[in-house]
MIKE-124830 format. One line per 8 residues: number of its first residue (from 1); their letters; for each residue x negated, y negated, z negated of C-alpha. Coordinates in pm, 1 decimal. Last residue first. Example, Ala and Ser with C-alpha at 12.3 -4.5 7.8 and 13.67 -1.06 7.14 Angstrom:
% residues 2
2	sa	-1367.0/106.0/-714.0 ~ -1230.0/450.0/-780.0
//
This chain:
% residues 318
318	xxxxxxxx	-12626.5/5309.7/-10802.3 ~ -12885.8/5028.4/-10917.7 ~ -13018.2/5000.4/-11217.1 ~ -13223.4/4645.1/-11256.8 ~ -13472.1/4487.7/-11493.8 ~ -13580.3/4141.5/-11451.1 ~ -13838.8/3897.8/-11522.3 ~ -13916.3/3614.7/-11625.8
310	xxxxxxxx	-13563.9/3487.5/-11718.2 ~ -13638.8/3242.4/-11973.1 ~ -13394.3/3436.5/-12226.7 ~ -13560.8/3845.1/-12035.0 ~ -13347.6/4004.4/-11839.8 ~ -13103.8/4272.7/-11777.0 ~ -12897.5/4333.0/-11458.9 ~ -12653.9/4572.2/-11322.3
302	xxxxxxxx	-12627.8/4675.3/-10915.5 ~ -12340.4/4889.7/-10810.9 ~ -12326.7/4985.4/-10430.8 ~ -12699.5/5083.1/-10335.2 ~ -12697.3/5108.6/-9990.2 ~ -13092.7/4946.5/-9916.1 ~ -12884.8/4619.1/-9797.7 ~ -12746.7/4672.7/-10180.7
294	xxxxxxxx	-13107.6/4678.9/-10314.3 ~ -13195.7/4398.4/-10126.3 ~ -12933.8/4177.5/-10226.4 ~ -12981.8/4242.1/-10576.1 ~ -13361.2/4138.7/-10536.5 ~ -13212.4/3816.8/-10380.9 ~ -12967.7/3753.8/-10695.0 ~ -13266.5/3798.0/-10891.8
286	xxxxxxxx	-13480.5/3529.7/-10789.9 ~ -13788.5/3759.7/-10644.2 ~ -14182.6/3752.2/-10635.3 ~ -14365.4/3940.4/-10389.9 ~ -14703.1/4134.6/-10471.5 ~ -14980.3/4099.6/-10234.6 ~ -15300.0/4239.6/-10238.2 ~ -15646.8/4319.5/-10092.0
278	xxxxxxxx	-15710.7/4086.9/-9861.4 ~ -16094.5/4068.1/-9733.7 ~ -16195.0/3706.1/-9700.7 ~ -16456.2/3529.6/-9483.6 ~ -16597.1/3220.1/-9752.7 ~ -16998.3/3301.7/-9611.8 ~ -16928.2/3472.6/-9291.1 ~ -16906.6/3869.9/-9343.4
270	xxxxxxxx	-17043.4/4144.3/-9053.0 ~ -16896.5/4485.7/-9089.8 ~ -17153.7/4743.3/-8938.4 ~ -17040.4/5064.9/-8822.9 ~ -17114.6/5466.8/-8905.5 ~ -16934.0/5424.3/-9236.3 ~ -16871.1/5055.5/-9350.9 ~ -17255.2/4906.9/-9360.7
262	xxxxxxxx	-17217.4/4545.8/-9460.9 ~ -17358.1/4282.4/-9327.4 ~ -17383.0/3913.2/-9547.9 ~ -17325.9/3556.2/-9541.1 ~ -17295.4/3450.1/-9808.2 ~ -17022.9/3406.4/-10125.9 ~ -16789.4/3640.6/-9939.4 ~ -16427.1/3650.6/-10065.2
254	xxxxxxxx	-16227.6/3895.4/-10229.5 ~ -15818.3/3849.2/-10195.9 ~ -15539.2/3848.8/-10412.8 ~ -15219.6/3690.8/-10245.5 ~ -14901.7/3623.3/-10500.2 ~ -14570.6/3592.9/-10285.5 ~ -14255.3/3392.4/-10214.1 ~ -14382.8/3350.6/-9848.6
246	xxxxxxxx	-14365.1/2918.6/-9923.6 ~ -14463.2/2940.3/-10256.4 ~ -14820.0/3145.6/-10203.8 ~ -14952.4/3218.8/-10576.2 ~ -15323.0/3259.9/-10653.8 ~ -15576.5/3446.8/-10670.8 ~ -15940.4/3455.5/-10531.8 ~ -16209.8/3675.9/-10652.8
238	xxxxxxxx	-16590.5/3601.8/-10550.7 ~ -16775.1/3853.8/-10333.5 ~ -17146.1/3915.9/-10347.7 ~ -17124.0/4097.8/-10708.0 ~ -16916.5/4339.0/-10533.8 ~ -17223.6/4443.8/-10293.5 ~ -17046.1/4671.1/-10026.9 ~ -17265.1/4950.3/-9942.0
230	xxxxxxxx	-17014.0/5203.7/-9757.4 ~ -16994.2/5616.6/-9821.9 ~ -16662.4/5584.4/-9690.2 ~ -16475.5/5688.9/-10019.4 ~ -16767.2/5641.8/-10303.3 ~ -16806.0/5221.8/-10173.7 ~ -16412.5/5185.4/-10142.6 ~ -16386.6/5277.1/-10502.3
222	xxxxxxxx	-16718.1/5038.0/-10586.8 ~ -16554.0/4769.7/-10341.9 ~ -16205.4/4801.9/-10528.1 ~ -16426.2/4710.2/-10889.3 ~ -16395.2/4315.8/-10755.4 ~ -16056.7/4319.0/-10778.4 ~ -16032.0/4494.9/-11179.1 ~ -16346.2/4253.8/-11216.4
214	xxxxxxxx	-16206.4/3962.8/-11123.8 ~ -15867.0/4044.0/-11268.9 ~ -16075.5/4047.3/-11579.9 ~ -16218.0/3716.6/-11584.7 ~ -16129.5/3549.0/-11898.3 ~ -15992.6/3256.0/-11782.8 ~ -15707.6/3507.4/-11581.4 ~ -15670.1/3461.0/-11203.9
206	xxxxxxxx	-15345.2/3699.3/-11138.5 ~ -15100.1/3581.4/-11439.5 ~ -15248.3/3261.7/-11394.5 ~ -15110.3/3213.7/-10989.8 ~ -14788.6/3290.3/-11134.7 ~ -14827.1/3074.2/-11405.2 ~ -14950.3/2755.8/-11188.8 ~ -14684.2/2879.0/-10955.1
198	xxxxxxxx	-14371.8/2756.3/-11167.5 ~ -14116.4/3066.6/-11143.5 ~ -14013.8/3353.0/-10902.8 ~ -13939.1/3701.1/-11082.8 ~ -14082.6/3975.3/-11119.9 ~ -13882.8/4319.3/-11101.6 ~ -13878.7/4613.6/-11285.6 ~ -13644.2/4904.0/-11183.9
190	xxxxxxxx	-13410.0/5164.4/-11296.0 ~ -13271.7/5350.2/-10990.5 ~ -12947.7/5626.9/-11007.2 ~ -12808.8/5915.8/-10935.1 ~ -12452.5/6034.5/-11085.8 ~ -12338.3/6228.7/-10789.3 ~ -12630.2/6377.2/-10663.2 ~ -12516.5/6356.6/-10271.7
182	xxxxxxxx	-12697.7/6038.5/-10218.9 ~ -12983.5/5963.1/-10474.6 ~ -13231.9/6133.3/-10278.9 ~ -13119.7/5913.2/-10001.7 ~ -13081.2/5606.5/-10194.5 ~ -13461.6/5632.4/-10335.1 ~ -13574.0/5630.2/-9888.6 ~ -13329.5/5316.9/-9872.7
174	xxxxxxxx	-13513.7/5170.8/-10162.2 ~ -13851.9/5205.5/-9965.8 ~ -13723.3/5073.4/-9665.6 ~ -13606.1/4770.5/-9804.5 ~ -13943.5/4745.2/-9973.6 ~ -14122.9/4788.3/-9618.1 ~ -13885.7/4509.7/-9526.4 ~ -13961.4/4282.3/-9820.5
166	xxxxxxxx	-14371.1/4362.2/-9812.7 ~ -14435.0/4576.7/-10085.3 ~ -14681.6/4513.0/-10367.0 ~ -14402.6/4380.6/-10504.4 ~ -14224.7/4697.3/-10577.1 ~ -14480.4/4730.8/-10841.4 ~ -14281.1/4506.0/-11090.4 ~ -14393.7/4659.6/-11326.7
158	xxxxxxxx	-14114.9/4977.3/-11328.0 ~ -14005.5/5228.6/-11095.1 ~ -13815.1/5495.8/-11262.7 ~ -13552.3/5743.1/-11036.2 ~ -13279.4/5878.3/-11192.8 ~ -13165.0/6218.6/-11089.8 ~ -12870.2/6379.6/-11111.1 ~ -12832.3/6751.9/-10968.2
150	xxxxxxxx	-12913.3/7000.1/-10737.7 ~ -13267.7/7065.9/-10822.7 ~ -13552.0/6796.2/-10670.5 ~ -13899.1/6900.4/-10559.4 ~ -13790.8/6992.1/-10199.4 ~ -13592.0/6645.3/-10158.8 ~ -13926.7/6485.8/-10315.9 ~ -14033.6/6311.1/-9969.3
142	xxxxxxxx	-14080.0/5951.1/-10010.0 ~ -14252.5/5732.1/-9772.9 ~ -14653.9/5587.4/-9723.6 ~ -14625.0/5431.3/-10047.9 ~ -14552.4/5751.3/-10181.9 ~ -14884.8/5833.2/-10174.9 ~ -14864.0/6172.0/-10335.7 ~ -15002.1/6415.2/-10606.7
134	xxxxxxxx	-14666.1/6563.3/-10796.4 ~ -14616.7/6668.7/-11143.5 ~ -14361.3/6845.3/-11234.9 ~ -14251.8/6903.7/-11683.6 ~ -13946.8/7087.2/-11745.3 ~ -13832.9/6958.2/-12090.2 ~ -13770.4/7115.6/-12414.8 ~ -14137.4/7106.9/-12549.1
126	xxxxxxxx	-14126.3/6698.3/-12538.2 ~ -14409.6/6633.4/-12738.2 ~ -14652.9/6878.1/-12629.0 ~ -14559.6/6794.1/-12281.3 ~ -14604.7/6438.3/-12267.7 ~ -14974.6/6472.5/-12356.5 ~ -15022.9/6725.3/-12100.9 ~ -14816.7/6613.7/-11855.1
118	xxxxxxxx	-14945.5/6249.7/-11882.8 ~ -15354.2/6385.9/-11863.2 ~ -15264.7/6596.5/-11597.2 ~ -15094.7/6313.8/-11397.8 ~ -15393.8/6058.3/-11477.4 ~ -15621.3/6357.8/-11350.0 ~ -15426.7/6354.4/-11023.8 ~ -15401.8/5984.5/-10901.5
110	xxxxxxxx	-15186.5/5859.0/-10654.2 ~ -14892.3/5945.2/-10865.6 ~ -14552.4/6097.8/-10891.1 ~ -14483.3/6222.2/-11249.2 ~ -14132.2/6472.9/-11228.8 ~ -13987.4/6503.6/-11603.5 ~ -13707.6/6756.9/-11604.8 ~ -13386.2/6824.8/-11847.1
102	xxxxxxxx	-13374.0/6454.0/-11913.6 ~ -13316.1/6320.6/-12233.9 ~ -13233.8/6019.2/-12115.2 ~ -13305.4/5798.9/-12510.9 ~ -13576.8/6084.8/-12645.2 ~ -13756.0/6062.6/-12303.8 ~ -13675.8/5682.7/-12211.6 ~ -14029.1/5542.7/-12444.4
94	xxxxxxxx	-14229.6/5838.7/-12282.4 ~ -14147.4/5699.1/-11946.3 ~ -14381.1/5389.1/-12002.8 ~ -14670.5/5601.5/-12116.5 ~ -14698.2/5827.8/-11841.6 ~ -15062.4/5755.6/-11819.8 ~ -15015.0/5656.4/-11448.3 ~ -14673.2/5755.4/-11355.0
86	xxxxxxxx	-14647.9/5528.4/-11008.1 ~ -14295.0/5671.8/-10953.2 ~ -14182.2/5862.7/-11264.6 ~ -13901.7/6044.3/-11146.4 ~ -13618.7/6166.5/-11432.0 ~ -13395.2/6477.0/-11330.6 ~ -13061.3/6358.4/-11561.3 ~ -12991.2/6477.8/-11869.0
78	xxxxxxxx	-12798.5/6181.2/-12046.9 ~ -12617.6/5875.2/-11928.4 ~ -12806.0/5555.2/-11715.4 ~ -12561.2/5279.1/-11839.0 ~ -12595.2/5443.3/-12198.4 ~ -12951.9/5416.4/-12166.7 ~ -12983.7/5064.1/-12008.2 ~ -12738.4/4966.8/-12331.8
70	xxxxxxxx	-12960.6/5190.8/-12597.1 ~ -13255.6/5019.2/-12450.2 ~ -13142.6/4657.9/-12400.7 ~ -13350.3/4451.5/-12652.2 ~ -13697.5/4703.9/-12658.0 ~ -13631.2/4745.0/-12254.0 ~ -13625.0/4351.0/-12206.5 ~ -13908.9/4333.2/-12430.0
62	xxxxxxxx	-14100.9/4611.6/-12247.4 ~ -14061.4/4417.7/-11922.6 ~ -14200.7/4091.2/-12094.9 ~ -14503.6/4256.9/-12230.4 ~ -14608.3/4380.3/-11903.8 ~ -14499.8/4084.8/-11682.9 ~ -14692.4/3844.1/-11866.5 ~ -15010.9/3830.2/-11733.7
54	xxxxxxxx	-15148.5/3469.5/-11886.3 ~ -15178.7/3572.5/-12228.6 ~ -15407.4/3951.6/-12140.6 ~ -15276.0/4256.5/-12266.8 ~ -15215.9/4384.4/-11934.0 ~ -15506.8/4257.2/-11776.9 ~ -15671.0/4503.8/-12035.3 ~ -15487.9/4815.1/-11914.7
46	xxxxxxxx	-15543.4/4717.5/-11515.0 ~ -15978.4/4681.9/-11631.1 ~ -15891.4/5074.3/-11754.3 ~ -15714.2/5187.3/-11447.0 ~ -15970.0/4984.2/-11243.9 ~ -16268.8/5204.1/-11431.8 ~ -16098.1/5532.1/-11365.9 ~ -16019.4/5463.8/-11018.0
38	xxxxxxxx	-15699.1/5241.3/-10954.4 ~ -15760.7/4979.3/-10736.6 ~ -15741.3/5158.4/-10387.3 ~ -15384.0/5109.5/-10455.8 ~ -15389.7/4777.2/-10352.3 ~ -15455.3/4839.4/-9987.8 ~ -15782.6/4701.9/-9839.4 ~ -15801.9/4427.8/-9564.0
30	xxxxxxxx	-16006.2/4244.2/-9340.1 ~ -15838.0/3987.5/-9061.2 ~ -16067.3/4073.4/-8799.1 ~ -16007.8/4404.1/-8858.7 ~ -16321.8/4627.3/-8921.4 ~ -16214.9/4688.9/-9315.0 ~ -15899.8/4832.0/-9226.9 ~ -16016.1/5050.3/-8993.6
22	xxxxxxxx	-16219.3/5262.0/-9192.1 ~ -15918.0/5269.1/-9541.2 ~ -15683.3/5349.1/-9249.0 ~ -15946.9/5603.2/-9153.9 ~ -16037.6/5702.9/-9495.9 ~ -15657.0/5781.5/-9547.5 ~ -15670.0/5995.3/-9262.9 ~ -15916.2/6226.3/-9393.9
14	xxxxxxxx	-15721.2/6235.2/-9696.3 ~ -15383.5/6349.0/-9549.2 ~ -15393.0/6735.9/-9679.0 ~ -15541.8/6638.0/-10024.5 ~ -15251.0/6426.6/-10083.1 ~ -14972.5/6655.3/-10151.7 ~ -15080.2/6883.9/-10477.4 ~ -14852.4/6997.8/-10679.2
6	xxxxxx	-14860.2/7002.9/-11027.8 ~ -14740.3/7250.6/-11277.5 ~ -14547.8/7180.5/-11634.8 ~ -14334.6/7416.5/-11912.5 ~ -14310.4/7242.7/-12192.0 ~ -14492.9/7362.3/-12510.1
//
């Protein structure tokens, strides 16, 4: 079997991430960040809103990757360092394992026991690679420099989670990937990217018929509910999604059906009947503007694959 440890980075900031979580929720304008989502349940409600008709970022991707694999793979060259940012279950990397054959496999997620389930599964399977797993937010910046070896690394970002970013946060996201990149000759990013298209499927993909993005966004509150110790009702909150032309964005956000008072730590959050609490964006890009970014980031050679209607886009940038 592989060789794998983890190491653990977010246990040191977790007091201050209930803070941000704290003082989130008392802005006038409240808020919760997206990847307060994933707790066991969300990660399973974000598995069935992937199979769902309307969300079709998931299946699309994995087309484009089906079509072009041997091409993205040849592009990308053999035994690199892979990164799996936002690893989850690991299930999208295992797909570029036998293609990359990487000589390590370095999860980075939010959450640990989805990391120790990957390396574990992954592991047994791929006995000849190095197996890391590391514990972070890199939302709030990327620090793997002491995690990396001295050589090639391709970085892995896909489903279109660079949305979630605002555009200069994901500027400065990609220029934090080009500086690991920089001085590994031979480094590289592959990355999933939405595209913008009619908003009455955009604002489907995120308000399904069926009601499970109203759970997975309605869940949050039980998450945020075990964190500060708050008694937010999520039946009391209806979800609203829906796609915002003019900033280029979808905009998830929970809204009061009452009025209601909520007890967030040692204050008291009062909501008006239709008062909102945001709890996601994730930007949509034409592809020639997501190119753009990634060379403002210092990327230098950008390639492209997509999808016949052009849905959505894969890119590997150097």
């Amino acid at each position: 079997m592989a060789q794998t440890r983890i190491i653990e980075r977010l246990a040191e900031d977790l007091e201050a991430e209930r803070r941000e979580l704290h003082a989130g929720l008392l802005e006038d304008h409240a808020a919760i960040a997206p990847k307060y989502f994933y707790d066991p349940l969300g990660c399973a409600l974000f598995a069935a809103i992937c199979v769902l008709p309307e969300y079709y970022p998931t299946r699309t991707e994995r087309a484009i990757f089906s079509v072009y694999r041997d091409d993205i793979g040849v592009t990308i060259g053999r035994g690199k360092q892979f990164v799996d940012l936002g690893a989850g279950d690991g299930r999208k990397a295992k797909e570029w394992l036998p293609i990359l054959a990487p000589s390590r496999y370095i999860a980075i997620d939010f959450a640990k026991d989805a990391i120790a389930d990957a390396l574990a599964t992954l592991s047994a399977e791929f006995s000849a690679i190095e197996m890391l797993g590391v514990v972070a937010d890199f939302t709030h910046g990327l620090n793997l420099q002491h995690d990396l070896a001295d050589a090639p690394v391709t970085f892995f970002y896909p489903g279109s989670s660079i949305g979630n970013f605002t555009p200069d946060d994901a500027r400065k996201f990609l220029e934090d990937i080009y500086l690991h990149c920089s001085g590994r000759d031979g480094s590289g990013l592959l990355i999933g990217v939405d595209t913008k298209k009619d908003h009455r499927r955009l604002s489907a993909a995120y308000d399904d018929a069926t009601g499970v993005t109203a759970a997975f966004n309605r869940n949050v509150l039980n998450h945020v509910n075990r964190i500060l110790g708050s008694d937010f009702r999520p039946e009391a909150f209806a979800h609203r999604g829906f796609y915002n032309a003019q900033l280029g964005r979808v905009e998830m956000y929970l809204e009061a059906t009452s009025e209601q008072s909520v007890r967030v730590g040692s204050a008291t959050r009062k909501f008006q009947a239709g008062e909102r609490i945001h709890t996601e964006n994730s930007y949509k890009y034409a592809p020639s503007e997501f190119s753009e970014l990634l060379q403002s980031a210092g990327f230098a050679r950008v390639r492209r694959w997509q999808d016949e209607q052009g849905d959505f886009a894969v890119f590997y940038a150097t």
